[in-house]
C-alpha positions in Angstrom: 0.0 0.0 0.0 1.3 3.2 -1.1 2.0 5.8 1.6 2.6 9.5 1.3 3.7 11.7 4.0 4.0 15.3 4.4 6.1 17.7 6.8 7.5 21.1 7.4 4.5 23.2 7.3 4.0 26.1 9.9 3.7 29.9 10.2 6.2 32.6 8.4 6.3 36.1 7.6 5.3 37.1 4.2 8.7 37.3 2.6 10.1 34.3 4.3 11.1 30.8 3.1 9.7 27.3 4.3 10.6 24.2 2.8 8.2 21.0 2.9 8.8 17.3 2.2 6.6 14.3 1.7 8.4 10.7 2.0 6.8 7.7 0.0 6.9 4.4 1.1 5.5 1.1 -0.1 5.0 3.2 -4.5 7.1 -0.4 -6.0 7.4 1.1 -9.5 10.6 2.1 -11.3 9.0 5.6 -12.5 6.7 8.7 -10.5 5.6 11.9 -11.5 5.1 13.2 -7.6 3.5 17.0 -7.1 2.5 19.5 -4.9 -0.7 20.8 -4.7 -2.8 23.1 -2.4 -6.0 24.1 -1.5 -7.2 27.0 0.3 -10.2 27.2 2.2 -13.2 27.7 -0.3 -11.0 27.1 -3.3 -10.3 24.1 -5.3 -7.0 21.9 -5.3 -4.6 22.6 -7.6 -1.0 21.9 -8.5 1.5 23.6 -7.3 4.6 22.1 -8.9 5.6 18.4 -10.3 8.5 16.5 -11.0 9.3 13.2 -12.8 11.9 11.2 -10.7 14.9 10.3 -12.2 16.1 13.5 -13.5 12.6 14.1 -15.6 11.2 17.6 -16.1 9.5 19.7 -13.8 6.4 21.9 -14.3 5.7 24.8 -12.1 1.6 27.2 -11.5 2.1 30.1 -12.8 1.8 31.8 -9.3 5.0 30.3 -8.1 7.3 30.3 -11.0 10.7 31.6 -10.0 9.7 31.2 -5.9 9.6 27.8 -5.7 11.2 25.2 -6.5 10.6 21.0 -6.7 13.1 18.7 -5.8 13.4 14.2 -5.1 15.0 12.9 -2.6 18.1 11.2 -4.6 18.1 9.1 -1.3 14.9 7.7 -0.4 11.3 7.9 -2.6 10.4 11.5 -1.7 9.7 15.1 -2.7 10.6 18.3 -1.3 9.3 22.1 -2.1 11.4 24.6 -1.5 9.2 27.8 -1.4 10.4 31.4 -1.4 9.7 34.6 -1.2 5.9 33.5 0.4 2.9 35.8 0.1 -0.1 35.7 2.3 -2.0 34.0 -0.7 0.3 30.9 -0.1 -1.3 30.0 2.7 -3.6 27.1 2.0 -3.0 23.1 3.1 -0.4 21.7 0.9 -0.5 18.0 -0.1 1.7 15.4 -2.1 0.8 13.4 -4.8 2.3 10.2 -6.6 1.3 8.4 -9.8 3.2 6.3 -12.1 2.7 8.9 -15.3 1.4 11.9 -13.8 -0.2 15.1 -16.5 0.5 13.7 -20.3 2.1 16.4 -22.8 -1.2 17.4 -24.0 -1.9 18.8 -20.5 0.7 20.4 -19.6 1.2 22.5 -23.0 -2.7 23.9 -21.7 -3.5 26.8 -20.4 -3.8 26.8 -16.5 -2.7 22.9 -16.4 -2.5 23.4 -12.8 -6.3 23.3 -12.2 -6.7 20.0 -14.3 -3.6 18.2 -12.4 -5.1 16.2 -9.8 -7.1 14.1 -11.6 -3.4 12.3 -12.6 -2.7 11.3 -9.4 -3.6 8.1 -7.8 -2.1 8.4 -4.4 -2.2 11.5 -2.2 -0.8 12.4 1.6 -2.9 13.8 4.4 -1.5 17.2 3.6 0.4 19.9 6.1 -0.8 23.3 7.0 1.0 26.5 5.6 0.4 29.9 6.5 2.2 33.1 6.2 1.0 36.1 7.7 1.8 39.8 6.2 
C-alpha cells in the first residue's frame, strides 16, 4: 500500500522561506511523477509544482514560477518544495501526490494545467498546513 507523508509546514512572515517534504513508502514502480498541490479554504486543489523522478522535467503554476522550487529525494522515494519569497495568498493546506505517469504532454502545453492536475494522481498524503502572515 502506497504511503505519502507530508512535513515542514507552519507559520512565516510574508517574505520568508519554508521548505516542505513528503516521504513515500510502499510506490514499487521504477517511475513517479510526484506533485504539490494546495487548496485554500473555499477554493479548489490545484497543482502547485511536479517533477518526474529520475532526472525528468518539472512543471511549475504560474503563481509560483521563480519562488519555488521541486526537488526528489536522490536518497529515499520522496519530494521536497522549497518555497520562497511567500505571500499571504500561499497560505492554503499543501499536499503530495504520486502516480506512475502523472499530466501527459497534452496537459501540460494547456492553459492553466495546474487546475486540471489532480485528476493524474492516484495516491495522495494527508497534507500539512502553511500559513504566512503579512
Amino acid at each position: 500500500q502506497v504511503h505519502l507523508v507530508e512535513s515542514g509546514g507552519g507559520s512565516v512572515q510574508a517574505g520568508g522561506s519554508l521548505r516542505i517534504s513528503c516521504q513515500v513508502s510502499g510506490y514499487t514502480h521504477e517511475h513517479a511523477c510526484l506533485g504539490w498541490f494546495r487548496q485554500a479554504p473555499g477554493k479548489e486543489r490545484e497543482a502547485v509544482a511536479i517533477i518526474h523522478t529520475g532526472g525528468g522535467s518539472s512543471h511549475y503554476a504560474d503563481s509560483v514560477k521563480g519562488r519555488f522550487t521541486i526537488s526528489e529525494d536522490n536518497g529515499e522515494r520522496g519530494v521536497y518544495l522549497q518555497m520562497n519569497s511567500l505571500k499571504p495568498e500561499d497560505t492554503a493546506m499543501y499536499f503530495c501526490a504520486a502516480d506512475s505517469e502523472g499530466p501527459g504532454p497534452a496537459m501540460l502545453m494547456g492553459d492553466s494545467w495546474w487546475t486540471q492536475a489532480q485528476k493524474s494522481f492516484s495516491y495522495w498524503g494527508q497534507g500539512t498546513q502553511v500559513t504566512v502572515f503579512s
